[in-house]
Structure formats: C-alpha cells, structure tokens
Biopython code that builds the backbone (N, CA, C, O; Angstrom):
import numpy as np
from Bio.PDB.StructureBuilder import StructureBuilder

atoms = [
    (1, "UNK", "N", (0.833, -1.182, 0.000)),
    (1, "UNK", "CA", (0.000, 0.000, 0.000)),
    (1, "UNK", "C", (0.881, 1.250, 0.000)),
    (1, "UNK", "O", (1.891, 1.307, 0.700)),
    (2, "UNK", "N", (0.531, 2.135, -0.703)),
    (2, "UNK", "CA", (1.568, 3.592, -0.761)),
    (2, "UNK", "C", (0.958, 4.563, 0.148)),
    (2, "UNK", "O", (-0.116, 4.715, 0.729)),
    (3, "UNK", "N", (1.748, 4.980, 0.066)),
    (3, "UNK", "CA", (0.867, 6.507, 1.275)),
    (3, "UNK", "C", (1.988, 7.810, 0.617)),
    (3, "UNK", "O", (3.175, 7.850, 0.293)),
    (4, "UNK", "N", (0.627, 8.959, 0.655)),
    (4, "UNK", "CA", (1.414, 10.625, -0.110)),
    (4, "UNK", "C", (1.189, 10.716, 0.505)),
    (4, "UNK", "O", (0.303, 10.191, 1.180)),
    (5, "UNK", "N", (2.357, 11.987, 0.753)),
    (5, "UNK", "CA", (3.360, 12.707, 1.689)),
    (5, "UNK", "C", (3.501, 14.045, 0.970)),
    (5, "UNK", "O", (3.948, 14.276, -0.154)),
    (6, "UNK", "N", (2.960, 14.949, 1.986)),
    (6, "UNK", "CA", (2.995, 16.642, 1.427)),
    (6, "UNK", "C", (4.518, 17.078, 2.115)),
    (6, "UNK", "O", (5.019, 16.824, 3.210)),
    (7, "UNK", "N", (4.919, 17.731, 1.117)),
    (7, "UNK", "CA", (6.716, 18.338, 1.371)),
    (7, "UNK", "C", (6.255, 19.976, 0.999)),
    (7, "UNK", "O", (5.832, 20.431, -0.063)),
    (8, "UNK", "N", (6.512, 20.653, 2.303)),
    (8, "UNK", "CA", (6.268, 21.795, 2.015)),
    (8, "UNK", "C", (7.626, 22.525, 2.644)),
    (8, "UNK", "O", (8.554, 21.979, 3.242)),
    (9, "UNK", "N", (7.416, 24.191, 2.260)),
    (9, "UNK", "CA", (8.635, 25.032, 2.790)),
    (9, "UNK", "C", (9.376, 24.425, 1.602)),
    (9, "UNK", "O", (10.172, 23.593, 2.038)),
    (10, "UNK", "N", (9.417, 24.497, 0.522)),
    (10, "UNK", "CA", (10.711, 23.431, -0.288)),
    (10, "UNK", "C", (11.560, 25.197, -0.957)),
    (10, "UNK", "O", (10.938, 26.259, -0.941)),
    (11, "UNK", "N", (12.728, 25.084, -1.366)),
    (11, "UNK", "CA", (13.710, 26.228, -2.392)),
    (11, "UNK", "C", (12.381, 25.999, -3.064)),
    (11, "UNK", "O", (11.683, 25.018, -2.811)),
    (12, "UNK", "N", (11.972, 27.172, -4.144)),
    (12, "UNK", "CA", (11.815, 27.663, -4.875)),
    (12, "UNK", "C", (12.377, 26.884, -6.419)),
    (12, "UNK", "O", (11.671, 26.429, -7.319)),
    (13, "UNK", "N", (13.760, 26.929, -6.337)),
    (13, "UNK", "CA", (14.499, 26.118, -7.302)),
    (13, "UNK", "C", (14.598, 24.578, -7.390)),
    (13, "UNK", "O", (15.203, 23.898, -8.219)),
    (14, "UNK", "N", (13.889, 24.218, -6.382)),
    (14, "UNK", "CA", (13.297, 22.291, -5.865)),
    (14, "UNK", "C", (13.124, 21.754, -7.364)),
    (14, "UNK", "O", (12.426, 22.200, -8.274)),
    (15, "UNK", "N", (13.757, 20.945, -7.335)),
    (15, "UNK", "CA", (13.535, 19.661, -8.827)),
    (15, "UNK", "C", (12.781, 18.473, -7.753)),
    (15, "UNK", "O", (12.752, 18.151, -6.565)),
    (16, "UNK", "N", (12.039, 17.979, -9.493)),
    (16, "UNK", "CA", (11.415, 16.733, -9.011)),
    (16, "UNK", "C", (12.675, 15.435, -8.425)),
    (16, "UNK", "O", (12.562, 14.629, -7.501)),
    (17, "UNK", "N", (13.774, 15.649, -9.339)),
    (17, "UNK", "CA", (14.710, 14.732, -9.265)),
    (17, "UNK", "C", (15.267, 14.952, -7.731)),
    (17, "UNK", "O", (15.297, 14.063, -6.880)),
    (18, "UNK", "N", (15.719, 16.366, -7.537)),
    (18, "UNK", "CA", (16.235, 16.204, -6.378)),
    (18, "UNK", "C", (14.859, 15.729, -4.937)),
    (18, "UNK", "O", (15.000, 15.274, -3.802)),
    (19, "UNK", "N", (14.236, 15.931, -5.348)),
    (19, "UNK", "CA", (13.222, 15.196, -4.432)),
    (19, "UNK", "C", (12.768, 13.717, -4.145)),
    (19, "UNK", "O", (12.302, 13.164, -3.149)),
    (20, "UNK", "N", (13.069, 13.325, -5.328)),
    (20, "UNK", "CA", (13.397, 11.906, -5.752)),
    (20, "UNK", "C", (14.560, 10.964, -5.111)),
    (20, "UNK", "O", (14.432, 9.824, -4.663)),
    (21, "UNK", "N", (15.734, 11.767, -5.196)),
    (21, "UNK", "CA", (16.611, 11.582, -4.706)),
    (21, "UNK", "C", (17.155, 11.505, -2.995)),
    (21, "UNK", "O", (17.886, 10.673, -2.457)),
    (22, "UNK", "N", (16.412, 12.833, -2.373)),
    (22, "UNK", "CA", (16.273, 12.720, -1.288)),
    (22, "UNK", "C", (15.350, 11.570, 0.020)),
    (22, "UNK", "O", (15.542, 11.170, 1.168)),
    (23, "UNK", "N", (14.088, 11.402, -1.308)),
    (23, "UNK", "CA", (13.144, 10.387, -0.370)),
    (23, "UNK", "C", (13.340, 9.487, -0.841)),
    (23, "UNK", "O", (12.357, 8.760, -0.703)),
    (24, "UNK", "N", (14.539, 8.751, -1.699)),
    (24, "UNK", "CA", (15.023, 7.772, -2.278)),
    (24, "UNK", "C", (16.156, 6.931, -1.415)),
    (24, "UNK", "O", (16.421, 5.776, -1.746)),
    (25, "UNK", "N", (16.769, 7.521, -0.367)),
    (25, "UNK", "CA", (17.138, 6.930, 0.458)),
    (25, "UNK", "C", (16.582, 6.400, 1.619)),
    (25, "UNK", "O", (17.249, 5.867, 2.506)),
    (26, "UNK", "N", (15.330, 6.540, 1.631)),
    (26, "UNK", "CA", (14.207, 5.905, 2.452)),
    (26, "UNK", "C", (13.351, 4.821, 2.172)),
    (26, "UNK", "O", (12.664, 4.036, 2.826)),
    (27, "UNK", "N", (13.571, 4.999, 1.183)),
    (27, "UNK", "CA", (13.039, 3.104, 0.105)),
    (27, "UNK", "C", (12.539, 3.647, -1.037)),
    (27, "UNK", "O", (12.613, 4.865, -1.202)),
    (28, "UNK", "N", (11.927, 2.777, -2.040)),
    (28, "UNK", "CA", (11.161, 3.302, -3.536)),
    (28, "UNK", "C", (10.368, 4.477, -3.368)),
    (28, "UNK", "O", (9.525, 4.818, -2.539)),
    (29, "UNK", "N", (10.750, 4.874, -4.137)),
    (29, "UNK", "CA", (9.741, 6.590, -4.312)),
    (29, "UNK", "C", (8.740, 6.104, -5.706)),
    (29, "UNK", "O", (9.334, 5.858, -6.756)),
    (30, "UNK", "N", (7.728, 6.022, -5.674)),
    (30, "UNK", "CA", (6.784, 5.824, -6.894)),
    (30, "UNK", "C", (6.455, 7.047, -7.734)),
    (30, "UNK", "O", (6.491, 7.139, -8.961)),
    (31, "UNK", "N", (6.079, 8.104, -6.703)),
    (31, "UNK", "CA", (5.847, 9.489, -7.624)),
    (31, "UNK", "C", (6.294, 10.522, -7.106)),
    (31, "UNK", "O", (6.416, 10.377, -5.890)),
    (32, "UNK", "N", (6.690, 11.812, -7.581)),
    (32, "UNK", "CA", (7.135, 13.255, -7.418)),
    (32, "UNK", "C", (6.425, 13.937, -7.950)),
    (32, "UNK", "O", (6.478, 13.893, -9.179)),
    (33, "UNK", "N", (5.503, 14.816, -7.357)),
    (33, "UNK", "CA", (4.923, 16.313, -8.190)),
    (33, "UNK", "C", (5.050, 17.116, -7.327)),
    (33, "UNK", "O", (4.548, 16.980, -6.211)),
    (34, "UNK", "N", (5.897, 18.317, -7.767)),
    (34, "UNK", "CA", (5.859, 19.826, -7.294)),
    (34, "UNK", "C", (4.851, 20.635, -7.921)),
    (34, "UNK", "O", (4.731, 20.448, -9.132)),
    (35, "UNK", "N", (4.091, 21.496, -7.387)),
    (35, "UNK", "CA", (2.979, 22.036, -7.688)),
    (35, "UNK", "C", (3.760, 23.208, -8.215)),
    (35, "UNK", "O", (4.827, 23.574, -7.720)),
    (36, "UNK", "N", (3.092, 23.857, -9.389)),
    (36, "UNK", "CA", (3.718, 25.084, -10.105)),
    (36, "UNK", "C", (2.552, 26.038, -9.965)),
    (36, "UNK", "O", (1.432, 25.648, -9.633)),
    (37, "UNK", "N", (2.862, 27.354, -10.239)),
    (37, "UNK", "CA", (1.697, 28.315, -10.458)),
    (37, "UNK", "C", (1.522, 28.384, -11.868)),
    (37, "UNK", "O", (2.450, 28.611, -12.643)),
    (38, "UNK", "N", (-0.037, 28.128, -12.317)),
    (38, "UNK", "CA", (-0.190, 27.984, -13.604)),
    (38, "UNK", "C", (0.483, 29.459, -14.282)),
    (38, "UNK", "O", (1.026, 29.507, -15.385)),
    (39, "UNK", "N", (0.356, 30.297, -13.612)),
    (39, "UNK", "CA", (0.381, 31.877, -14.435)),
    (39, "UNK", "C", (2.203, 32.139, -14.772)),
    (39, "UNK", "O", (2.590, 32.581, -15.854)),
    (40, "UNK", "N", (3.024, 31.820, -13.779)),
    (40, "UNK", "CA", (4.426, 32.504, -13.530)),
    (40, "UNK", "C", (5.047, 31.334, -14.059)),
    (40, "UNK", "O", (6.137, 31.604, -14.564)),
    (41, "UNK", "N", (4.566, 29.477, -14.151)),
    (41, "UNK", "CA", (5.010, 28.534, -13.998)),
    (41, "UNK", "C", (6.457, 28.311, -12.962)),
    (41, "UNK", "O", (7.279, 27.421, -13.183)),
    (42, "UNK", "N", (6.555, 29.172, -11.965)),
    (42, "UNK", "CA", (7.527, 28.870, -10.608)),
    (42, "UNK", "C", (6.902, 28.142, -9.465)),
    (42, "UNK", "O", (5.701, 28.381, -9.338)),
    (43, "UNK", "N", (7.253, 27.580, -8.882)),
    (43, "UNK", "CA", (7.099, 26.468, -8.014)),
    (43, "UNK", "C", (6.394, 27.460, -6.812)),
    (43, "UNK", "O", (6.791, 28.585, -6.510)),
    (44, "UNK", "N", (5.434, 26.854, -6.314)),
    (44, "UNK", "CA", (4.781, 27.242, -5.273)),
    (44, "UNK", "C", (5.216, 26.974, -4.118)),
    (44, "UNK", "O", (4.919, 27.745, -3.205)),
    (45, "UNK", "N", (6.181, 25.602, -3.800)),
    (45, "UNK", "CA", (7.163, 26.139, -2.772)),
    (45, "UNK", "C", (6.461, 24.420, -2.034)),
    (45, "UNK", "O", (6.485, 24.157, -0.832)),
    (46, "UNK", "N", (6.091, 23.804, -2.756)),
    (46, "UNK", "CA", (5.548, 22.336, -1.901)),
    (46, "UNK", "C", (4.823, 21.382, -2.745)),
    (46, "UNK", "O", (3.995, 21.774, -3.567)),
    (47, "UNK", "N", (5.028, 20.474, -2.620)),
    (47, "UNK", "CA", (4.874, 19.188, -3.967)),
    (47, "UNK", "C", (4.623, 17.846, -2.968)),
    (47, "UNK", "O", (4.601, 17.889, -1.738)),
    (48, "UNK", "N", (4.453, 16.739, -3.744)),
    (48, "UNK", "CA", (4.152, 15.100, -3.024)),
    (48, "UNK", "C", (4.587, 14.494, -3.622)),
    (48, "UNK", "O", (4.940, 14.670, -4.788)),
    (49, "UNK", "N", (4.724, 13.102, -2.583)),
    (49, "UNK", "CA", (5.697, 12.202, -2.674)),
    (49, "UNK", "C", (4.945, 11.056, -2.345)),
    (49, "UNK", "O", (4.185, 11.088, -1.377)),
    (50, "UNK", "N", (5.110, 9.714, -3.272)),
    (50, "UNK", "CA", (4.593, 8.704, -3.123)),
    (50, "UNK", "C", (5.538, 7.652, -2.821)),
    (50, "UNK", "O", (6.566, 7.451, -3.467)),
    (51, "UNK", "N", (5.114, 6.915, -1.703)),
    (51, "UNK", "CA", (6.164, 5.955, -1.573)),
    (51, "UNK", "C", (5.702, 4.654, -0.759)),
    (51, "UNK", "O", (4.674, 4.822, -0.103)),
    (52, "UNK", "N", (6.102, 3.793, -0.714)),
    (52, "UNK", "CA", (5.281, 2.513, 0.365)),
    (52, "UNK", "C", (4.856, 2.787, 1.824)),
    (52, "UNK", "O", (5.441, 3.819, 2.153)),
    (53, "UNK", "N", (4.193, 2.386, 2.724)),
    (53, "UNK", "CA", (3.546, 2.694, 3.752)),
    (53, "UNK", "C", (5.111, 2.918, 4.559)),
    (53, "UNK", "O", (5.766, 3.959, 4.610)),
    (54, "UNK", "N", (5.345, 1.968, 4.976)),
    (54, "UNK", "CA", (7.085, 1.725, 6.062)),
    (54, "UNK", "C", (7.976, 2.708, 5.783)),
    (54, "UNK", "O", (8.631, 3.302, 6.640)),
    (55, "UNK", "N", (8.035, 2.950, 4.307)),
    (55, "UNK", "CA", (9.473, 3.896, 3.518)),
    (55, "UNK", "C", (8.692, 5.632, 4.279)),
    (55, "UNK", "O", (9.266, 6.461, 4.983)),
    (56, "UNK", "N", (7.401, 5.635, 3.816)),
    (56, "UNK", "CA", (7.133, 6.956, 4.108)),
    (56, "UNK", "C", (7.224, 7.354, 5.822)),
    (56, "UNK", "O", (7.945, 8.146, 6.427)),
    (57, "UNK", "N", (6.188, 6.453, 6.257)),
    (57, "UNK", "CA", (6.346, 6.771, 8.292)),
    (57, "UNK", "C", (7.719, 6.852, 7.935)),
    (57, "UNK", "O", (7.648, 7.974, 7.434)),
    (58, "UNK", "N", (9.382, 6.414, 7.751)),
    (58, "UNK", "CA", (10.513, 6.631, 8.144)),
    (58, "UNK", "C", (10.882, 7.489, 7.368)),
    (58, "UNK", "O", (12.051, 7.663, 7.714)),
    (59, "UNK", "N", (10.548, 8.618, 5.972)),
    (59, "UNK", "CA", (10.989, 9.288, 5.595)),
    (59, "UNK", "C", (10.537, 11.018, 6.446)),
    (59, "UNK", "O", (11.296, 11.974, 6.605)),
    (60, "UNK", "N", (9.071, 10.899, 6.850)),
    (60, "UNK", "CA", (8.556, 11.526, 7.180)),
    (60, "UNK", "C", (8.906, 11.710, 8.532)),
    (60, "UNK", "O", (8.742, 12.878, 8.885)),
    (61, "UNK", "N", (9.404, 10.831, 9.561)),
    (61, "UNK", "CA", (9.816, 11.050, 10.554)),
    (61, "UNK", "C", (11.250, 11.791, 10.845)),
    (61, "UNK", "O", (11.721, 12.612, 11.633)),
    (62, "UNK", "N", (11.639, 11.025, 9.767)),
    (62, "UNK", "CA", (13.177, 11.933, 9.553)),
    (62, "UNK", "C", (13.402, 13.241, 8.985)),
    (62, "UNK", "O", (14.208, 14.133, 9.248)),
    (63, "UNK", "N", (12.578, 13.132, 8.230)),
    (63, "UNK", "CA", (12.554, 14.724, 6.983)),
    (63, "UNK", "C", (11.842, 15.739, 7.751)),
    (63, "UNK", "O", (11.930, 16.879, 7.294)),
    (64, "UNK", "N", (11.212, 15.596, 8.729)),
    (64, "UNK", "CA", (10.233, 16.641, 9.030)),
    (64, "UNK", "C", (11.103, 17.610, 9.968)),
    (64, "UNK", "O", (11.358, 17.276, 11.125)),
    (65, "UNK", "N", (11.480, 18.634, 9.507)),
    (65, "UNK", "CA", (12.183, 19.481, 10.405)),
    (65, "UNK", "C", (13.499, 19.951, 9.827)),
    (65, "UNK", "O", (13.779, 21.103, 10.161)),
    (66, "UNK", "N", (14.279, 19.414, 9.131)),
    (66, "UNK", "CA", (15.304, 19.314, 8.239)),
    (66, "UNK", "C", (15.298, 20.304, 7.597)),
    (66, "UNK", "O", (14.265, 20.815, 7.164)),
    (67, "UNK", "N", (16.516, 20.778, 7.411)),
    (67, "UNK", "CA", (16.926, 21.978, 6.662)),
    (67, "UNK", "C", (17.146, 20.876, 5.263)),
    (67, "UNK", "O", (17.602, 19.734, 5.318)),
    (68, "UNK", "N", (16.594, 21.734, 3.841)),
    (68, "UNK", "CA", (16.915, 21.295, 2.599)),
    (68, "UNK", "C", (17.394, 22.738, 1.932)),
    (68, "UNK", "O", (17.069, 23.730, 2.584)),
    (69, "UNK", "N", (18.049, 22.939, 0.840)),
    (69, "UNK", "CA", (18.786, 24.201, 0.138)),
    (69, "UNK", "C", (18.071, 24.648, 1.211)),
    (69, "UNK", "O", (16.853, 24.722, 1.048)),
    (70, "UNK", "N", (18.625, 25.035, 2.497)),
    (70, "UNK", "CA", (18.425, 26.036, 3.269)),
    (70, "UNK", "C", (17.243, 26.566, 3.884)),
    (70, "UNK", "O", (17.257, 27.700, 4.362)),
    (71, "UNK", "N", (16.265, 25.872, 3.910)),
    (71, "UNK", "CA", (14.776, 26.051, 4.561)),
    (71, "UNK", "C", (14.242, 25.097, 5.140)),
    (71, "UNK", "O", (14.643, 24.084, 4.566)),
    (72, "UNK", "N", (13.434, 24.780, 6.109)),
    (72, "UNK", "CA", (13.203, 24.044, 6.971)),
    (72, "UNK", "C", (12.133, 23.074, 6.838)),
    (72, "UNK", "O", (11.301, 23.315, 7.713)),
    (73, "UNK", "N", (11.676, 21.750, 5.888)),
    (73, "UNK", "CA", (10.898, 21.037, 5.275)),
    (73, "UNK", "C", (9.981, 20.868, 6.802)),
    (73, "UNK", "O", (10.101, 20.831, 8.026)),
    (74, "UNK", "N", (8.915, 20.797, 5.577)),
    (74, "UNK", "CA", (7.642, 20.290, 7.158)),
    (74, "UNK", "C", (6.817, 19.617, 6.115)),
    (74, "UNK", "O", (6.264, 20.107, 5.130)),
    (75, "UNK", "N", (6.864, 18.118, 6.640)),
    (75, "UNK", "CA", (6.685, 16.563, 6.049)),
    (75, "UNK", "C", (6.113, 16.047, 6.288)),
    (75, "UNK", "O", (6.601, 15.087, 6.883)),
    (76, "UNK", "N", (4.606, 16.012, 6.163)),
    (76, "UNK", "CA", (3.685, 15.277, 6.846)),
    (76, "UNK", "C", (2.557, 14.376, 5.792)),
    (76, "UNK", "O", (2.341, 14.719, 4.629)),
    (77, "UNK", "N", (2.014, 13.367, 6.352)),
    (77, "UNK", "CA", (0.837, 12.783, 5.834)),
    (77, "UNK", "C", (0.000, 13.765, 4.777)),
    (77, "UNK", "O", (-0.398, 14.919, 4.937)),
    (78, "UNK", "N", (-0.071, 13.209, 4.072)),
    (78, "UNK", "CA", (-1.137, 14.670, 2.718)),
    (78, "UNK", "C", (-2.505, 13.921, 3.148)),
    (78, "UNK", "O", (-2.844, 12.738, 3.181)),
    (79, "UNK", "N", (-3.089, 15.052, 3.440)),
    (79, "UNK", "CA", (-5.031, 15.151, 3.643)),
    (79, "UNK", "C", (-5.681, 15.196, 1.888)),
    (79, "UNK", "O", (-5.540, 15.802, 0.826)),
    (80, "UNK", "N", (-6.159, 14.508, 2.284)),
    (80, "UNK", "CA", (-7.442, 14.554, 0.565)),
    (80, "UNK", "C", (-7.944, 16.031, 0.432)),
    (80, "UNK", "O", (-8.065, 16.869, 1.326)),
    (81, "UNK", "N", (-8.127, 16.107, -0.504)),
    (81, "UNK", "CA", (-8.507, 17.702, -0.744)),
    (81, "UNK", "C", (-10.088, 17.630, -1.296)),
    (81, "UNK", "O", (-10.576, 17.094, -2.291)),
    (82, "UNK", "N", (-10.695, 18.448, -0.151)),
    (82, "UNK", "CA", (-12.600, 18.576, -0.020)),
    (82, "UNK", "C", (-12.759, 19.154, -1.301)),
    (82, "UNK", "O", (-13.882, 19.444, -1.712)),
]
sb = StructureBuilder()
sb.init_structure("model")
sb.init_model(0)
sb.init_chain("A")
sb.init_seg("    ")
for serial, (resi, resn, name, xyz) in enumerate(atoms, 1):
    if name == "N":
        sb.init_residue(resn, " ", resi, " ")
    sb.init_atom(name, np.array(xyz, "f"), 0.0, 1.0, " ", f" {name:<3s}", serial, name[0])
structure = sb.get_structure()
C-alpha cells in the first residue's frame, strides 16, 4: 500500500529529481509532483511524494524538520482535498 506525503517550505528552485533523490534513500519513491503556479510557472514552494507505507512513516519522521537548500521542510501525511 503507498501513502502521499505533502513536502512543504521546499527552495523555490526544488527539482522533481532532487526530491526523488532525497526520499530515495528511504526506500522506492513511486511518484514526485511539485505544484507550479499555472500563471508565472515557478514552483509554489511544496509538492508530493509517493512511496510505500514503512518507507514513508521513516521518511517523514526523519525529513520533518530538516533543513533542505536552506529552509526548513515540514513533512507530513497529505489530507485529501474537499
């Protein structure tokens, strides 16, 4: 079973890859999307991460608080959107 994971506070300059890369040392990463602003197409600053149930509780426990290019990730369970 997978479970998404909202990554917010991210650089501005955040790649999917480097996000990939980072929650890739926590086990398989299945998906990466950073949310863009349709109008400016620059990153809104927080994207999701798909990954197996076990990989995420331990990525999310670890990542949450962490400085990434210099800002402080806050990593939590993603809520369904009403």
């Amino acid at each position: 079973m997978t479970k998404r994971i909202y990554v917010g506070n991210l650089p501005f300059s955040s790649t999917e890859e480097e996000l990939q890369d980072l929650f890739g040392q926590y086990g398989e990463v299945k998906s990466v999307n950073i949310i863009y602003d349709r109008e400016t197409g620059r990153s809104r600053g927080f994207g999701f991460v798909e990954m197996d149930k076990e990989s995420a509780d331990s990525a999310m426990e670890t990542l949450n608080g962490n400085s990434f290019g210099g800002r402080t990730l806050k990593v939590n369970e993603a809520r369904p959107r009403w």
